[in-house]
C-alpha positions as CSV (number, residue, x, y, z in Angstrom):
1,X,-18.3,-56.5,38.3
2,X,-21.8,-54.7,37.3
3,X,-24.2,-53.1,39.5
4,X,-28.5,-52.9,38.4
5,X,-30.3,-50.3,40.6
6,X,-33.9,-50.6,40.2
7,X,-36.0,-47.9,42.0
8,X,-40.1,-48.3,42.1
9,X,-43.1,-46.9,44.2
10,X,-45.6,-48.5,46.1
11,X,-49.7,-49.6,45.2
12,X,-49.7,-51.3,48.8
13,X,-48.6,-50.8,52.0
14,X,-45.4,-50.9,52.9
15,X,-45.7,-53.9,55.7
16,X,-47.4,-55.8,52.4
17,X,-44.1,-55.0,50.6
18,X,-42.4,-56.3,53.2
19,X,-43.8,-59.6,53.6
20,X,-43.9,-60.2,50.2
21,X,-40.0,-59.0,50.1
22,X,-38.8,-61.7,52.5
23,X,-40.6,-64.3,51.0
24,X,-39.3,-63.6,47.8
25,X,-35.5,-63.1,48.4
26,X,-33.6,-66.4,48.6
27,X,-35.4,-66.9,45.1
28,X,-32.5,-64.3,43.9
29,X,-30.2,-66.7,45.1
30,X,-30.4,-68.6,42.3
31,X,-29.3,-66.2,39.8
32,X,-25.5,-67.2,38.5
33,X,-22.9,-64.5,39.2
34,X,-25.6,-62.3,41.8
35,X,-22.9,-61.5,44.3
36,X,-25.2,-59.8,46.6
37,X,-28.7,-57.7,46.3
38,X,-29.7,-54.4,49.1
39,X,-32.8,-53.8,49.6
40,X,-33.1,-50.4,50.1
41,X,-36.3,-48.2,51.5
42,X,-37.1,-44.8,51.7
43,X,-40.8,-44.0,53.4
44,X,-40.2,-40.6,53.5
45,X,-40.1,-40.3,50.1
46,X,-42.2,-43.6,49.4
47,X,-38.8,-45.1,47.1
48,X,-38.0,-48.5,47.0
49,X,-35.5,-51.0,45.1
50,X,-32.3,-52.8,45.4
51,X,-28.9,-52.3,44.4
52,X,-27.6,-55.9,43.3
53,X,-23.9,-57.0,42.3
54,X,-23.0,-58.7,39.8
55,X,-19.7,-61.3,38.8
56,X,-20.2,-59.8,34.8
57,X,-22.0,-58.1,32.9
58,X,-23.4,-61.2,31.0
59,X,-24.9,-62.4,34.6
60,X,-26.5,-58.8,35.1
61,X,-28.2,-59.8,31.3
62,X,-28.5,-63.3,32.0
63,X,-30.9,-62.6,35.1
64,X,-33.5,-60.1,33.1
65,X,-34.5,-63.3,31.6
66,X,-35.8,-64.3,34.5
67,X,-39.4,-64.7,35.7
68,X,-38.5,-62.5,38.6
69,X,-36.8,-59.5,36.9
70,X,-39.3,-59.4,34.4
71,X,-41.8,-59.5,37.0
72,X,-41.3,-56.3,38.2
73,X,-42.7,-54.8,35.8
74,X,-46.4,-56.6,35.5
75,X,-46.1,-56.8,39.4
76,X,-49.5,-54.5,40.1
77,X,-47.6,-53.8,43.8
78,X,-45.2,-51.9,42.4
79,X,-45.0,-48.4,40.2
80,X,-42.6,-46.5,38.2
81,X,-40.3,-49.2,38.3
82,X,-36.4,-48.1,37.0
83,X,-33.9,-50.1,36.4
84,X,-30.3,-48.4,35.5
85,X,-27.2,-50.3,35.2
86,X,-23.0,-49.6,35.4
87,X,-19.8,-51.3,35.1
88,X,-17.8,-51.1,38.0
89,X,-14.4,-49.1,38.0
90,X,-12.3,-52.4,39.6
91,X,-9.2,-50.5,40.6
92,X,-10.6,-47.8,43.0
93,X,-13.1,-50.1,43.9
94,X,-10.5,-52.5,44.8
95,X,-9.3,-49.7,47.4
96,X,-12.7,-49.0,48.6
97,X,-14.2,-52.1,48.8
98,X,-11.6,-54.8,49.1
99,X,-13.7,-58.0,50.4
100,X,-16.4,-57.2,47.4
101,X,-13.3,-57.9,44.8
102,X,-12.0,-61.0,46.7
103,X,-15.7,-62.0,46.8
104,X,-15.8,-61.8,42.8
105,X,-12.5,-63.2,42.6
106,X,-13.7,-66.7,44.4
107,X,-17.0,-66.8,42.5
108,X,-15.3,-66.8,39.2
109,X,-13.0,-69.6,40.6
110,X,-15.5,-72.3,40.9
């Protein structure tokens, strides 16, 4: 598995964001091998992102040549956008996060 965590700041409010973040997410359900994607806010600190999982690493670079991943970064909404990625340790992962490995397992199955 691979994980992407992409961080950005705000250039509109955050019930805009918001909006504009549900109508926008079942378009990342059509990215092969994205096992799952967290939205993650932090007002106090005025951070935003997702964490997203991915089957492979070759899905994780599949999925930057996408319209919406490279959108981020023209997107005037959104500033200082960071994007860091990581293979995933599978055995201690395996311990900690059991359902995320059987979840893998299937998608690579069909």
């Amino acid at each position: 598995m691979h994980v992407r965590i992409v961080t950005f700041g705000l250039n509109v409010p955050v019930e805009a964001y918001a909006a504009r973040a549900m109508h926008k997410a079942p378009h990342f359900s059509d990215w092969p091998g994205l096992l799952g994607k967290w939205w993650l806010a932090d007002t106090a600190s005025e951070t935003f992102g997702g964490v997203y999982l991915f089957a492979s690493p070759q899905d994780a670079e599949r999925s930057r040549d996408t319209e919406l991943f490279r959108g981020m970064f023209t997107n005037p909404a959104l500033k200082d956008v960071t994007v860091r990625e990581f293979d995933v340790l599978d055995a201690p992962t395996a311990i900690t996060a059991p359902n995320l490995q059987s979840v893998s397992a299937l998608r690579e199955a069909t």
